[in-house]
C-alpha positions in Angstrom: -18.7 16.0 -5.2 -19.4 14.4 -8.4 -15.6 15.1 -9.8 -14.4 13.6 -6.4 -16.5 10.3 -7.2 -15.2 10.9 -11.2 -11.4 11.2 -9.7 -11.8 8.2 -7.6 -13.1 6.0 -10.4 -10.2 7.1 -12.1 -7.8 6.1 -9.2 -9.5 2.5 -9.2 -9.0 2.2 -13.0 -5.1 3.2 -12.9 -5.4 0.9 -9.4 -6.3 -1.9 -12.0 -4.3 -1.3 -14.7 -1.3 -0.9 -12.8 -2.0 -4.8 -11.3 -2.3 -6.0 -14.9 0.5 -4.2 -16.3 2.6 -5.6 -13.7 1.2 -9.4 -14.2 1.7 -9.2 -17.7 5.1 -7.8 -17.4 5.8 -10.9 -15.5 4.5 -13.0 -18.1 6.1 -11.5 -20.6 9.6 -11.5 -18.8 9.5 -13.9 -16.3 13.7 -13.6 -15.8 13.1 -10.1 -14.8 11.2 -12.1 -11.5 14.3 -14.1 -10.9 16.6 -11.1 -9.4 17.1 -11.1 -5.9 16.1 -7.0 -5.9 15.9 -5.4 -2.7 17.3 -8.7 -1.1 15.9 -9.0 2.2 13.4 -7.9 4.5 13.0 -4.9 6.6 11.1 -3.2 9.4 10.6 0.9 9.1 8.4 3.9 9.9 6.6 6.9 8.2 3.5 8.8 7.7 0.5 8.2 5.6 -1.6 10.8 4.0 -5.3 10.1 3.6 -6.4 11.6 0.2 -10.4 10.8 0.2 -12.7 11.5 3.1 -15.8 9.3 3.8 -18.8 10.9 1.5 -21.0 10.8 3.9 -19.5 12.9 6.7 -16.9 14.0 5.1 -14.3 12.7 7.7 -11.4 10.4 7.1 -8.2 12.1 5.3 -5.8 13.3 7.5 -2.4 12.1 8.4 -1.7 9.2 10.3 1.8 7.5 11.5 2.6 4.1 9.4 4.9 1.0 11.1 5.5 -1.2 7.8 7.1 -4.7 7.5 8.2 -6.9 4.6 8.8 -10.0 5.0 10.5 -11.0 1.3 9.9 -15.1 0.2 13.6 -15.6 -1.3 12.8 -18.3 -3.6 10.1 -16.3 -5.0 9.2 -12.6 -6.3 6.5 -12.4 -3.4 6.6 -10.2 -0.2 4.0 -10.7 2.3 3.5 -6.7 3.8 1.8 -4.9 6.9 1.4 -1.8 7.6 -0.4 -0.2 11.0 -2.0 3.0 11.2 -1.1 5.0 14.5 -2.6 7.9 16.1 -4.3 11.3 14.0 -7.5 8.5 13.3 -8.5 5.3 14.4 -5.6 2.4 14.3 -5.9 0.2 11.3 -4.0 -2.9 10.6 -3.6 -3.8 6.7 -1.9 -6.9 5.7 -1.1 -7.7 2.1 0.5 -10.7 -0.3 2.8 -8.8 -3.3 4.1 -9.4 -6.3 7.7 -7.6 -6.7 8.9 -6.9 -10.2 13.0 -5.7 -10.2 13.6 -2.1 -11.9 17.4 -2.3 -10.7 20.0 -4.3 -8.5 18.0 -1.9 -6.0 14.6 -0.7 -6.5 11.6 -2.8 -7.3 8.2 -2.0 -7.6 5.2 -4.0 -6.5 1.3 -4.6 -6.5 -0.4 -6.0 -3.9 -3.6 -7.4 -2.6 -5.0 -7.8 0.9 -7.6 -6.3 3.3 -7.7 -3.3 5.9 -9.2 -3.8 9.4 -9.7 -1.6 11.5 -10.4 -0.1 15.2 -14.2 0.4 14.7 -14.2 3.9 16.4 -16.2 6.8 15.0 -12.8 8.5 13.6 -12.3 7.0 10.5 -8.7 6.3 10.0 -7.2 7.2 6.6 -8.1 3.3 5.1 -11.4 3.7 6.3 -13.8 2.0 9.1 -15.0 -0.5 8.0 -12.8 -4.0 7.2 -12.2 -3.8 3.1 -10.5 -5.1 0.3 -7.3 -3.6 -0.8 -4.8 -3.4 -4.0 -1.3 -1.5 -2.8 0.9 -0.3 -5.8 4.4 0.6 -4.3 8.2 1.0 -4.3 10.9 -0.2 -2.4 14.7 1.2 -2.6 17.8 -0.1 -0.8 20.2 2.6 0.0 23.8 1.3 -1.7 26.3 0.1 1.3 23.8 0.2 4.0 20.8 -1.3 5.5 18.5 1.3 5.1 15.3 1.2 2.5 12.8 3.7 1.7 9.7 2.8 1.0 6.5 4.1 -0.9 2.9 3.0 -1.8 -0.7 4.0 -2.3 -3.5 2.0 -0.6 -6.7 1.5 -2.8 -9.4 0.2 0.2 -12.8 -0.6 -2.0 -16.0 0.2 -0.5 -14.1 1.5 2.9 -16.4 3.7 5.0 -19.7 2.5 6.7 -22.1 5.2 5.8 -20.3 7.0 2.9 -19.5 3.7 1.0 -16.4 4.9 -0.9 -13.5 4.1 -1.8 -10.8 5.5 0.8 -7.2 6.2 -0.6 -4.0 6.9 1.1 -0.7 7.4 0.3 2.6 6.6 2.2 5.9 6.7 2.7 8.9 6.3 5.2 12.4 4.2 5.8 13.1 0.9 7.3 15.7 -1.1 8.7 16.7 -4.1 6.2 17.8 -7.8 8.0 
């Protein structure tokens, strides 16, 4: 148990570094901001994996089915996101504001903030059950000479299960519909 809690304060740090890694970057190179990447928004569907299980009773990971949206700000390199949590767990609704940095005419990657809520049942879902803060890390590709985008991110929800207190991650992925 105690390497879990070590691994997990690992996966916070990395959490944070990544978010100032990609702030800085910004600063740093603030025409790299300026591309139109990944122009657009989109719709789409996955699965989510839940990597950590509440300490307390041990439930919580699992997989669950993900509907994600992106709804991209042209004018600026900021996406607001949601993503809802479907059946295997309890549903879980988590919304978030992004920063998107461009990697190619195609790609970018992105760090996030927002919260999880969720259904308040006694089956955690893979973000937890309790409302938390998250950060979301995560990648979005647009498939040349189409509409279609995969997409890709970890959710770090802080202090995410009522009686185990930890941290729940999750990771997911899928593809969307671009319009």
């Amino acid at each position: 148990m105690k390497s879990l809690g070590r691994w997990m304060g690992h996966a916070a740090g990395a959490a944070l570094v990544a978010t100032v890694a990609t702030v800085a970057g910004a600063a740093i190179a603030p025409e790299a901001a300026e591309a139109q990447v990944a122009y657009g928004s989109y719709v789409g569907v996955g699965a989510g994996i839940g990597v950590t299980n509440d300490a307390a009773t041990g439930q919580g990971s699992g997989v669950q089915g993900v509907i994600a949206g992106r709804y991209r700000l042209l004018q600026y390199p900021v996406s607001l996101r949601a993503q809802a949590f479907l059946f295997g767990g309890e549903f879980a609704f988590v919304p978030t504001v992004s920063y998107d940095v461009p990697l190619s005419w195609n790609t970018d990657v992105y760090v996030g903030a927002g919260a999880s809520f969720v259904g308040g049942g006694n089956n955690p879902s893979i973000v937890g059950d309790k409302t938390s803060f998250v950060l979301q890390p995560g990648i979005d590709y647009l498939f040349p000479n189409s509409n279609l985008v995969a997409f890709g991110n970890a959710i770090f929800a802080f202090d995410a299960y009522r009686q185990g207190g930890n941290m729940a991650i999750s990771v997911q992925g899928g593809v969307g519909i671009q319009f």
